[in-house]
N, C-alpha and C positions, 0 to 999 in steps of 0.2 A: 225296414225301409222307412227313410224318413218323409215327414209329410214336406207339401211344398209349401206352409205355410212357418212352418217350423226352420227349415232352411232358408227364406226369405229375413229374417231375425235375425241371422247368424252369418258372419261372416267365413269361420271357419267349421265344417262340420266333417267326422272323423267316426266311422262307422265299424265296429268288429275287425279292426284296423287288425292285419298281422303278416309279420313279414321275416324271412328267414334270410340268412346269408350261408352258405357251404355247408347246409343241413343243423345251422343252428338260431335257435327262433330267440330275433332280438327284441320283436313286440307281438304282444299275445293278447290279440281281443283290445285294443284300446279302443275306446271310445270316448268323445267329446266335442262338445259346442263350445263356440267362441260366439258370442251375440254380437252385432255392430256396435262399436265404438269404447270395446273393451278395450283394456291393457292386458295382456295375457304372457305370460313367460314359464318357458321348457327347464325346470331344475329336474336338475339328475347327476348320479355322479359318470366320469368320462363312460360310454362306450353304450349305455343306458337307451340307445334309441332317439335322442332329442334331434341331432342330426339329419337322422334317418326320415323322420316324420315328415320334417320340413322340406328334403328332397323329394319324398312324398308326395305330400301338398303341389308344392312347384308343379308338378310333374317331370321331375329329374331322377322318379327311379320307380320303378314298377311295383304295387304293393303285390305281396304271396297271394293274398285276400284280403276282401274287405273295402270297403269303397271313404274313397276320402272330396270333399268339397271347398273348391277356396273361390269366395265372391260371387257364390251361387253356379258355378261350371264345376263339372267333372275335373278331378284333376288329371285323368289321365288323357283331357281332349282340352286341356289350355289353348285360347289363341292369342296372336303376336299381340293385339289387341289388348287382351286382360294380362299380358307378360308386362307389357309395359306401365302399367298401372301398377307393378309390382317391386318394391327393394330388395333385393336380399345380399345382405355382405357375409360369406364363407369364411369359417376361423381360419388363420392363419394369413400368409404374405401370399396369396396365390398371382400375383402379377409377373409380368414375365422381365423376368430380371436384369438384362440388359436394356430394356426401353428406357427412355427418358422421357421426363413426363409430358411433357408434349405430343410424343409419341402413341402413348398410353393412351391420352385423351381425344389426339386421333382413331385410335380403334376403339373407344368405348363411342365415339361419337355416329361411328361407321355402327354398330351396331346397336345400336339406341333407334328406334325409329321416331323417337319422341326430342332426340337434343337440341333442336333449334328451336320447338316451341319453351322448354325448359330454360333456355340457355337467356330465354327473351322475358321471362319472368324475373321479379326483384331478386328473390332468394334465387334461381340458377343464375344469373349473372355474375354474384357477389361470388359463389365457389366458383364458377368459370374464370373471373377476372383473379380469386386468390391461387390457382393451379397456374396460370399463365403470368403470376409476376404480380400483379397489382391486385389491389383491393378498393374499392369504389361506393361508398356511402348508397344504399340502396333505400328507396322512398320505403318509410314504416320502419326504418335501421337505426334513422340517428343516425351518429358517428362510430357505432361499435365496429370495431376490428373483425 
């Protein structure tokens, strides 16, 4: 069990992590800390569990055992709250392939509970204006593209 001081350190924490899929065990026992304000990256080769972890984490998949922590919350009791405080982009084209982008940026907007604060910030501006056609000098940008 990890202490609450020890978790308060760490942004991601990762406990006797283990998880099986169709009766065959993809992670056994992991365990690991991520402290605040690391850089931290998942090598492995394809099928390795890297994936897996981060769905984890999210709470987008239920671990077998073993308890996982991301930004000091459980991850399997995430709220809409600390979701949106959160990036994560899925490997591959997962978008839905007839939309256009407009479209796109209409439902990520719908569910984003956070886009209109972002969108009103320099940096969300500058990607909202480059998706919808224009690009816009943002203060702290200069003139970069």
């Amino acid at each position: 069990m990890i202490e609450d001081e020890q978790m308060n350190d760490s942004v991601i924490v990762i406990e006797d992590l283990v998880k099986y899929f169709d009766g065959r065990c993809v992670l056994d026992g992991i365990n690991l800390k991520v402290p605040r304000g690391c850089i931290y990256g998942l090598l492995g080769r394809n099928g390795s569990g890297k994936t897996t972890i981060i769905r984890i984490l999210l709470g987008l998949e239920p671990p077998t055992r073993g308890r996982t922590f991301l930004l000091d919350a459980d991850s399997t009791e995430l709220s809409a709250e600390l979701h949106g405080r959160i990036g994560y982009v899925a490997e591959g084209h997962n978008l839905i392939q007839n939309y256009r982008v407009g479209r796109l940026i209409k439902l990520c907007k719908d569910l984003s509970l956070q886009w209109n604060a972002l969108a009103h910030r320099p940096q969300g501006k500058r990607a909202f204006n480059r998706y919808a056609g224009t690009i816009e000098p943002c203060a702290g940008y200069g003139d970069r593209p």
